[in-house]
C-alpha positions as CSV (number, residue, x, y, z in Angstrom):
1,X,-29.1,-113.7,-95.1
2,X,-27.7,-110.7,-93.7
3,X,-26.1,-110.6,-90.5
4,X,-26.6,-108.1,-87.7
5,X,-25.8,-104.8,-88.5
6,X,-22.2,-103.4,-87.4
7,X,-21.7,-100.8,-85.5
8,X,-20.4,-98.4,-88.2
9,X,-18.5,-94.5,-87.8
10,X,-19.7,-91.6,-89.9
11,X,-17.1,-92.4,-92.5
12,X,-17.6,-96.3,-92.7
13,X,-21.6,-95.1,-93.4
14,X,-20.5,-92.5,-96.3
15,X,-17.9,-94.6,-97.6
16,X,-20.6,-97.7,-97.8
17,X,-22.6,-95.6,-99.8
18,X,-20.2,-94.5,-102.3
19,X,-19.0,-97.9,-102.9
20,X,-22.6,-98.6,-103.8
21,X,-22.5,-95.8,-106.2
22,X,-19.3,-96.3,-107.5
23,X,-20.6,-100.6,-108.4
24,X,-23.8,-98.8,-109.7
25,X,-21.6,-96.0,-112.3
26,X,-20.1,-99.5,-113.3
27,X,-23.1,-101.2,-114.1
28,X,-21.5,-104.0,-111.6
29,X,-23.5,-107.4,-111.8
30,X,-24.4,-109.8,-109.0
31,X,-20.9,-112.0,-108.7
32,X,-18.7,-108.8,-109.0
33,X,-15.8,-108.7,-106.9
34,X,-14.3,-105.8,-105.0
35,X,-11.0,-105.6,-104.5
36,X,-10.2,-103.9,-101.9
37,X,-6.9,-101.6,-102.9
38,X,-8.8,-100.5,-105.9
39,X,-11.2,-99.0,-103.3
40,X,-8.5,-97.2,-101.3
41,X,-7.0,-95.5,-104.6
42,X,-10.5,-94.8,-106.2
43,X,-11.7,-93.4,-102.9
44,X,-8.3,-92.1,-101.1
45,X,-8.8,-93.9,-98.3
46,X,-6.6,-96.5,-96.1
47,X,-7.7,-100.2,-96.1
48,X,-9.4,-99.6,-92.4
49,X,-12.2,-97.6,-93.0
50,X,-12.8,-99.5,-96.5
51,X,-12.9,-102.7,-94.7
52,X,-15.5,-101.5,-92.2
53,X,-17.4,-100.3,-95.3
54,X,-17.8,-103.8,-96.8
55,X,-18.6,-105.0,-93.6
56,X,-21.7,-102.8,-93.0
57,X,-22.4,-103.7,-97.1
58,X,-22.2,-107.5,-95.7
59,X,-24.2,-107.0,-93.1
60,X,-27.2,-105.1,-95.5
61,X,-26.5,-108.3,-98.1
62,X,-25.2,-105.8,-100.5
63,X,-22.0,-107.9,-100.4
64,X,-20.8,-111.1,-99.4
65,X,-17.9,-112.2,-97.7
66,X,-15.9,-115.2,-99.1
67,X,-12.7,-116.4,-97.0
68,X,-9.8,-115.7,-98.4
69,X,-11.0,-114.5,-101.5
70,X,-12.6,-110.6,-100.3
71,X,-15.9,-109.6,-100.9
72,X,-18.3,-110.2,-103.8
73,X,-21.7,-108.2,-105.0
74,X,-24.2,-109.9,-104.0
75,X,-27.2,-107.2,-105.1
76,X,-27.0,-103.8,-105.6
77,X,-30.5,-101.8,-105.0
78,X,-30.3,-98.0,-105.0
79,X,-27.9,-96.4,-102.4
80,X,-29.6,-94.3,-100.1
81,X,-30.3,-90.7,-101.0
82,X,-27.3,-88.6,-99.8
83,X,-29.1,-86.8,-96.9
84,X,-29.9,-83.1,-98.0
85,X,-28.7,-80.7,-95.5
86,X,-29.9,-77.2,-95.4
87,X,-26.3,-75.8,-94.3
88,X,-24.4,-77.9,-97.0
89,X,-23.3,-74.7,-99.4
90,X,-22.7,-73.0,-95.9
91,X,-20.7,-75.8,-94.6
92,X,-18.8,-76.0,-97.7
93,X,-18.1,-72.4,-97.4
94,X,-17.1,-72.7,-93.8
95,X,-14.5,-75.7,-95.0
96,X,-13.1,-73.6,-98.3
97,X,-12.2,-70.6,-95.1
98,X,-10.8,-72.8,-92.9
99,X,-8.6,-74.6,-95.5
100,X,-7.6,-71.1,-96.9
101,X,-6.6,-69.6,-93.4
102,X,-4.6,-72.4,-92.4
103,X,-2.9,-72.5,-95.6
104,X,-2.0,-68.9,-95.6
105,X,-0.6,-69.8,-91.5
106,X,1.2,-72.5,-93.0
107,X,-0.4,-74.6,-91.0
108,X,-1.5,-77.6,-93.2
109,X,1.2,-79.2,-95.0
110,X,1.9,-79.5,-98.6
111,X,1.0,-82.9,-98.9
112,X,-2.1,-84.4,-96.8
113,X,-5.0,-86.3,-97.2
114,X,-8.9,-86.1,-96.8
115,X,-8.8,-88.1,-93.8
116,X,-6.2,-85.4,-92.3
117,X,-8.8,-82.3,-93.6
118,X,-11.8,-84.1,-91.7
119,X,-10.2,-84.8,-88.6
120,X,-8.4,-81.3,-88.6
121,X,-11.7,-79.3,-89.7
122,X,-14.5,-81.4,-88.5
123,X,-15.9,-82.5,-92.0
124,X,-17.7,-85.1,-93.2
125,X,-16.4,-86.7,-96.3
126,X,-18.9,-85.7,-98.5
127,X,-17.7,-82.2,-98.1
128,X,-14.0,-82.7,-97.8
129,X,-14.4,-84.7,-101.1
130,X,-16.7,-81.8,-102.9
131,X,-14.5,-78.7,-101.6
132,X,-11.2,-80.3,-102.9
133,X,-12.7,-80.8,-105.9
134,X,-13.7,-77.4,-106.3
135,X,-10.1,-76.4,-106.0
136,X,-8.5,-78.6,-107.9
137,X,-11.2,-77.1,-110.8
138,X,-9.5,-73.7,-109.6
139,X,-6.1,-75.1,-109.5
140,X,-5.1,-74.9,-106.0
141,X,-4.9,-78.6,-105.3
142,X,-4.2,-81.9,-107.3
143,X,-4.1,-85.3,-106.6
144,X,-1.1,-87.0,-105.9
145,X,0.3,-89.9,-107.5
146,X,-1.3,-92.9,-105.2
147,X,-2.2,-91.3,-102.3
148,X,-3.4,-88.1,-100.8
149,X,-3.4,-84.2,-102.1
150,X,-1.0,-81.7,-102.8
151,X,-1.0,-78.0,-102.5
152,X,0.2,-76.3,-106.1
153,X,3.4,-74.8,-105.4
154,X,4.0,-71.3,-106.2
155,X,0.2,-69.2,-105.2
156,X,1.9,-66.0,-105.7
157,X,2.9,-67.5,-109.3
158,X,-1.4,-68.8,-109.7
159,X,-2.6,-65.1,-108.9
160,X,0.1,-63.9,-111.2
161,X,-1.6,-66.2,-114.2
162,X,-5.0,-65.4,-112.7
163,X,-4.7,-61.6,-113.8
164,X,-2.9,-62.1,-117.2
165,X,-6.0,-64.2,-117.7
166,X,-8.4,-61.4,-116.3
167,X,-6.6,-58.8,-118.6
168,X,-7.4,-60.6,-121.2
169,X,-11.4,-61.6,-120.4
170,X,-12.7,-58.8,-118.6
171,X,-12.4,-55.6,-120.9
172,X,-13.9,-58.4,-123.9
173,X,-16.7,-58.6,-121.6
174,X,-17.7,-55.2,-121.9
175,X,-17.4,-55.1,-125.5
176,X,-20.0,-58.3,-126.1
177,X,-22.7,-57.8,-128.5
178,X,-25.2,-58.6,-126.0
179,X,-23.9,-56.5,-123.2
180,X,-26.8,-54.7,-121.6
181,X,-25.5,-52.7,-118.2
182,X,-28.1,-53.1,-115.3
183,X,-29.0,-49.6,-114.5
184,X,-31.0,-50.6,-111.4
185,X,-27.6,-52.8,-110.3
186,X,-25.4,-49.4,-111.1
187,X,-27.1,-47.0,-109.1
188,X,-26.6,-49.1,-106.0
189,X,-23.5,-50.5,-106.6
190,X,-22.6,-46.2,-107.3
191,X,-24.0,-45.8,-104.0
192,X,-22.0,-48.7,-102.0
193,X,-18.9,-46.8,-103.4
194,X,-19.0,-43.6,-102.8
195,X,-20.7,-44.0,-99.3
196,X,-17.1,-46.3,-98.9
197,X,-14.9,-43.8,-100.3
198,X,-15.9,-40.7,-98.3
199,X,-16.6,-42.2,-95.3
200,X,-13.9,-42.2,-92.1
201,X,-11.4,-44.5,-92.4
202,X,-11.2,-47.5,-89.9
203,X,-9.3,-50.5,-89.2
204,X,-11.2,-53.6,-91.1
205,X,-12.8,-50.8,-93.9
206,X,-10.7,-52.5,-96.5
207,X,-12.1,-56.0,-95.6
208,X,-15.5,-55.0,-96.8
209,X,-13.8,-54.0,-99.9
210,X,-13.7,-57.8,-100.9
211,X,-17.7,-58.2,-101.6
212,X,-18.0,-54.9,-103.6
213,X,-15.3,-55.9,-105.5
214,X,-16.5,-58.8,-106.5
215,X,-19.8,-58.1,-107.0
216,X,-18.5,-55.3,-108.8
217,X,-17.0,-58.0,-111.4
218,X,-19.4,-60.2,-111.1
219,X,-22.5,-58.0,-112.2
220,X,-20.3,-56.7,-115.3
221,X,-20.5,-60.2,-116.6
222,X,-23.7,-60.8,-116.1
223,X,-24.3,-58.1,-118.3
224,X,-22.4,-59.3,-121.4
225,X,-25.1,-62.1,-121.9
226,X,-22.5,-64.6,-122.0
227,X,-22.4,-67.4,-119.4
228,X,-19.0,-68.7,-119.9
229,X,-17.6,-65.5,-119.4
230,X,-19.6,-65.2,-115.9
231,X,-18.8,-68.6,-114.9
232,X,-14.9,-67.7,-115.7
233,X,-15.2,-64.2,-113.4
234,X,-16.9,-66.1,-110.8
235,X,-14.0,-68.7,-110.7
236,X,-11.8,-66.5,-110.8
237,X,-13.5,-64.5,-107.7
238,X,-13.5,-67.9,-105.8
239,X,-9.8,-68.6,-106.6
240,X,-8.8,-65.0,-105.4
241,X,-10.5,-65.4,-102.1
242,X,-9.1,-68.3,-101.5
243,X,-5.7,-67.3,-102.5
244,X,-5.9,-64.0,-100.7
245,X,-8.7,-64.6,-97.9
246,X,-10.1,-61.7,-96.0
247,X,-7.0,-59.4,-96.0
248,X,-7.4,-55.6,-95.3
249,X,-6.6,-54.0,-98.2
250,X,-4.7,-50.5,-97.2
251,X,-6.9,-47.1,-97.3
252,X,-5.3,-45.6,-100.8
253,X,-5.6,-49.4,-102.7
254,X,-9.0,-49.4,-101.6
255,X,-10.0,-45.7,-102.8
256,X,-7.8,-46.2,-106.0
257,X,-10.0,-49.2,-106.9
258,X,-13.1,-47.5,-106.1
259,X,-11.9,-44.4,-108.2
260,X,-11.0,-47.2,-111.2
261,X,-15.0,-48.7,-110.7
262,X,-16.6,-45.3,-110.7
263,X,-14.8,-44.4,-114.0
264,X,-15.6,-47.5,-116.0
265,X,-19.2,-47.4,-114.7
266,X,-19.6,-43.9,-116.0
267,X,-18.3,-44.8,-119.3
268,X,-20.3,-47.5,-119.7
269,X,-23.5,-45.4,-119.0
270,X,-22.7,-43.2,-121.1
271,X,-22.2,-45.6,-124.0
272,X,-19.1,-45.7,-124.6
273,X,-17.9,-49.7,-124.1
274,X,-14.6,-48.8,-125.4
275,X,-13.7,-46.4,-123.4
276,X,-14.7,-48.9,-120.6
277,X,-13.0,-51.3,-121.5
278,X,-9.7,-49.7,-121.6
279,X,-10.0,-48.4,-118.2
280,X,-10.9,-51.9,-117.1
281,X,-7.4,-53.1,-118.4
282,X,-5.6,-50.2,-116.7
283,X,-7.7,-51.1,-113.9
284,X,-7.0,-54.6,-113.7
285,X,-2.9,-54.2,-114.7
286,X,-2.6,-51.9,-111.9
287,X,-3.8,-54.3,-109.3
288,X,-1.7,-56.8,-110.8
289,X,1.3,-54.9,-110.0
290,X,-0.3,-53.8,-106.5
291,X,-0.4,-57.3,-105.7
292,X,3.2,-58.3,-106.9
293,X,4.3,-55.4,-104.6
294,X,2.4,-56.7,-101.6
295,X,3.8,-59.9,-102.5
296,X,7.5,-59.0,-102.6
297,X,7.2,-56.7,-99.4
């Protein structure tokens, strides 16, 4: 019989239910036991809030206590839906900024855990645990050996690699089979550039510069057709915002960018994908060096 229900934290509640699906990805039987440093390493967690975990599973009659010898399964039902929250992308998105800003203060350390992000930031797990993943995908972050997260050394060095890789996809993309340009998507995105171009210049102008950019990219590879090439652009999007964050690109970058876009979209309408494809590699080699400058100043 299950005894009264614990009062349990946020995290003890989240990390319950994990456990529950972590027994349930196992196929775990009735008679299973959990040990509890397994638990810490599989979920990065100290032995605290993993112990108040299998005590709020005792207390359901998920698990059962035996002295001395831990905790056993004693049934496993379904886990509890994962609550759906309308704000989730928007909170993860709120989590990626925050982490990005204090990295670029140097003010999160190399090496902390996700315990350290959600008392920091706010977070619940479930986030922490869903936006590190996302950039250890974009190869910002790994796991440490035991315990914890690490920061890759060396950004400048991961932006570097980011546009040798972009060199190399981006003018392909225009030269797919299947590339079809958007003319609909061209005459506004023409129009969101040459209203930025010409218009008076102001302090935080080459902040907005960051979302025609990308969109910029991003629509291009949507019209090759080819989702692995989109879902590489928008990767690499994701990485350079978090690498770079909102900063406000100077006046001349910004028109020199918007002077590269204009001339590739022109070729492109006017058939001629090679054309546009070699100005997108002179595009793109430019900003590499742009950004090494910016870098070394």
């Amino acid at each position: 019989m299950a005894s009264q229900r614990p009062n349990a934290s946020r995290l003890q509640t989240e990390l319950a239910r994990r456990i529950q699906r972590l027994l349930q990805d196992q196929g775990a039987k009735p008679g299973h036991r959990l040990i509890e440093l397994e638990l810490c390493r599989l979920l990065d967690v100290s032995r605290t809030p993993v112990r108040g975990a299998l005590n709020l599973l005792a207390a359901e009659g998920v698990v059962t206590a035996r002295p001395g010898r831990g905790y056993v399964l004693a049934r496993l039902g379904a886990p509890p839906a994962e609550e759906e929250l309308p704000g989730e992308e928007a909170e993860d998105a709120r989590l990626l900024e925050a982490l990005a800003d204090a990295r670029a203060k140097s003010a999160l350390a190399d090496h902390f855990t996700q315990q350290d992000v959600m008392r920091r930031f706010s977070a619940k797990l479930a986030g922490v645990v869903r936006v590190l993943r996302h950039l250890a995908e974009l190869g910002v972050v790994e796991r440490r050996r035991g315990h914890g997260w690490a920061f890759v050394p060396d950004p400048a060095r991961i932006l570097n690699e980011s546009y040798a890789f972009r060199r190399a996809l981006e003018p392909q993309i225009l030269l797919q089979p299947g590339f079809r340009l958007d003319r609909a998507w061209a005459e506004k995105t023409r129009a969101e550039h040459q209203r930025l171009r010409k218009k008076p210049w102001r302090a935080g102008d080459g902040v907005r510069f960051h979302d025609v950019n990308a969109d910029f990219h991003t629509a291009l590879a949507k019209s090759s057709g080819n989702r692995a090439m989109l879902r590489a652009v928008e990767r690499q999007n994701q990485l350079r915002q978090f690498l770079i964050g909102r900063w406000d690109y100077p006046m001349e970058q910004v028109h020199s960018a918007i002077d590269d876009h204009l001339e590739i979209l022109a070729a492109l309408e006017a058939g001629y994908a090679d054309k546009a494809a070699a100005l997108m590699l002179h595009h793109l080699t430019q900003s590499a060096s742009q950004s090494q400058k910016d870098e070394a100043a």
